[in-house]
N, C-alpha and C positions, 0 to 999 in steps of 0.2 A: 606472549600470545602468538601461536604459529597460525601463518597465516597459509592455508589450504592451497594446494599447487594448482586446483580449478580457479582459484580466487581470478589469478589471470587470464586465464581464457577469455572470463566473463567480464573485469573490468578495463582489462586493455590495457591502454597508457592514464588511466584513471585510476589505476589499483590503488596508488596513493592515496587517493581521495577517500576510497572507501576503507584501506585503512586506518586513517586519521578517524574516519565517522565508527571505525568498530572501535577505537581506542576512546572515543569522547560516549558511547556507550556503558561504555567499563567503566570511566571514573563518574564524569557529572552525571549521566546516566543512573549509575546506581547510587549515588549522592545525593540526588533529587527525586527517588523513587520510581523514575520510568521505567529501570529493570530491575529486577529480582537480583541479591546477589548470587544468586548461584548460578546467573544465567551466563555470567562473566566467561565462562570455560568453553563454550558452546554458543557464543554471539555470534561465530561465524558461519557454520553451519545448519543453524536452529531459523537465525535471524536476518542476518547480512547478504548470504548467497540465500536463501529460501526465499525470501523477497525479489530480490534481483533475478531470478529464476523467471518471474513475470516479463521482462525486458525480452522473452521467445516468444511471446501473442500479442503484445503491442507495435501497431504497424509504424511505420516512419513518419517522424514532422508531426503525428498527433498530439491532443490533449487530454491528462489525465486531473480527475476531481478526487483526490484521496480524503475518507468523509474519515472520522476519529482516529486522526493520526497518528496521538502517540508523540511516542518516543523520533517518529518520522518513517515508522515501517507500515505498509509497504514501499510508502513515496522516494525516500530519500536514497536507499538502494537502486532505485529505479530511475530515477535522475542523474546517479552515477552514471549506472550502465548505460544510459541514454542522452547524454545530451542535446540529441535532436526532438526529443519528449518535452513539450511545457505542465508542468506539475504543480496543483494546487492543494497545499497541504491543508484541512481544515480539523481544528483542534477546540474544545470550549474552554479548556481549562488552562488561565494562567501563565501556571511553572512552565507548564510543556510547550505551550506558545514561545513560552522565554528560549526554553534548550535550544528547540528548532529555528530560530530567529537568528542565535548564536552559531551553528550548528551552518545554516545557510550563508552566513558571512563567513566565517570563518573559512569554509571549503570554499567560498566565490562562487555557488551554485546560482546562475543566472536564469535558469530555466525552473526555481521554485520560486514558488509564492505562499507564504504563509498568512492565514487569515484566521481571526479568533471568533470561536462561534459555535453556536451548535448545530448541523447538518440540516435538521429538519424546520429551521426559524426561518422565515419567508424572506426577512432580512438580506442574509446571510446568502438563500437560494440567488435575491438579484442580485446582488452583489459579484457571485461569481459567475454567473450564468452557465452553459451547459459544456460539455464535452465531449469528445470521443470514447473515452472509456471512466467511469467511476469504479473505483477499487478501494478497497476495505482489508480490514487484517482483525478480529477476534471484536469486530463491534457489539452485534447481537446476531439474534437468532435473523434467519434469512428471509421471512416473513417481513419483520418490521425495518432487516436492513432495503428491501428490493425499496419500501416507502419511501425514506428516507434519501433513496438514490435516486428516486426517481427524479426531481426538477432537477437534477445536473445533465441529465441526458436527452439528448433531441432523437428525433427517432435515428432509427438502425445505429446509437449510441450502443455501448455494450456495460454492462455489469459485469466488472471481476471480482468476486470476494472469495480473500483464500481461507479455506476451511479444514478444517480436519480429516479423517479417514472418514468418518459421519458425515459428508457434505451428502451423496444422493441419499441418505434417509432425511437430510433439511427439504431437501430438493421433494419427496415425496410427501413432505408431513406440510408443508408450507405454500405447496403449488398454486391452492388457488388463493391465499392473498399475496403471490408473487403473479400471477395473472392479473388480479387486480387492481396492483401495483401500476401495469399497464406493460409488462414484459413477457416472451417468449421464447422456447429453445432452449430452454433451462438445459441444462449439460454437468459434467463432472468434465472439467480436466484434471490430468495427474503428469505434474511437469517435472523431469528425474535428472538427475547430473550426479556423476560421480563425487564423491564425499561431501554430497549435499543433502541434507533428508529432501525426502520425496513431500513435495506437494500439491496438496489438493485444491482445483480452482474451481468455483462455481461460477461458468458464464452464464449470461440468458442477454439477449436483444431486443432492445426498446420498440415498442410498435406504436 
């Protein structure tokens, strides 16, 4: 697995870390069904830097609420590239609580926090309480993610959910129950690095 000559830019004296988390991707990862195998060839530029791409609009010392984390993307790239970032990973299912758990000892990420649960259980919302930024990676559509995001956010909090080349036709089809959601400023970013696919972010800020 070659690992991208951006890789360093972006992780620094951490590259290790995040190559350790592309390699536990590849095996437990696709062992325990978080990835696709054929994602194996392209975790690092698909997955690893396309996530940690987000670590260019999160400001310094804040806190992130990542709602269906997954495999730990977008979080646990992001807690790489960030160790001044606190990150709370939340996951309903199980296995994937398990990887992540593993995943977070293993590297000695002191700035995650993994919590098992589903986003939108009232539980789970006190339990974490709010943050600075809530981010998302392939949960749902942007309607019901802005819901779901909403109790982790205090005001002028921000929604990041990354999206596909389709994020401003979510952004047009979804507006007003992402208004009603209790959010504004809905936006497209498109955050681009050399031998990275390009991605798309949908901000919008809590009112």
């Amino acid at each position: 697995m070659t690992i991208p000559t951006v890789a360093k830019d972006m992780f620094g004296d951490r590259l290790n870390l995040a190559e350790k988390y592309a390699q536990l991707l590849c095996t437990d990862g696709i062992k325990r069904g978080l990835i696709g195998p054929r994602e194996a060839d392209r975790i690092w530029n698909r997955h690893v830097l396309n996530c940690a791409l987000l670590a260019e609009i999160i400001d310094e010392g804040k806190s992130v609420v990542d709602i269906g984390s997954g495999a730990g993307l977008p979080g646990i790239p992001l807690a790489i590239a960030r160790p001044d970032v606190k990150v709370v990973l939340i996951e309903p299912l199980l296995r994937r609580t398990k990887f992540l758990d593993e995943v977070v000892a293993e590297l000695k990420l002191d700035n995650v926090t993994v919590v098992r649960g589903r986003a939108e259980e009232g539980h789970i919302q006190r339990e974490v309480g709010t943050a600075d930024y809530v981010t998302s990676r392939a949960v749902a559509p942007l309607g019901k993610l802005a819901k779901w995001s909403a109790p982790y956010a205090a005001k002028g909090s921000y929604l990041v959910a990354l999206k596909g080349e389709s994020a401003q036709s979510e952004i047009d089809r979804d507006k007003q129950e992402v208004g009603r959601a209790g959010w504004r400023n809905e936006k497209v970013v498109q955050l681009s690095k050399e031998e990275v696919d390009d991605t798309f972010v949908v901000t919008a800020v809590r009112v």
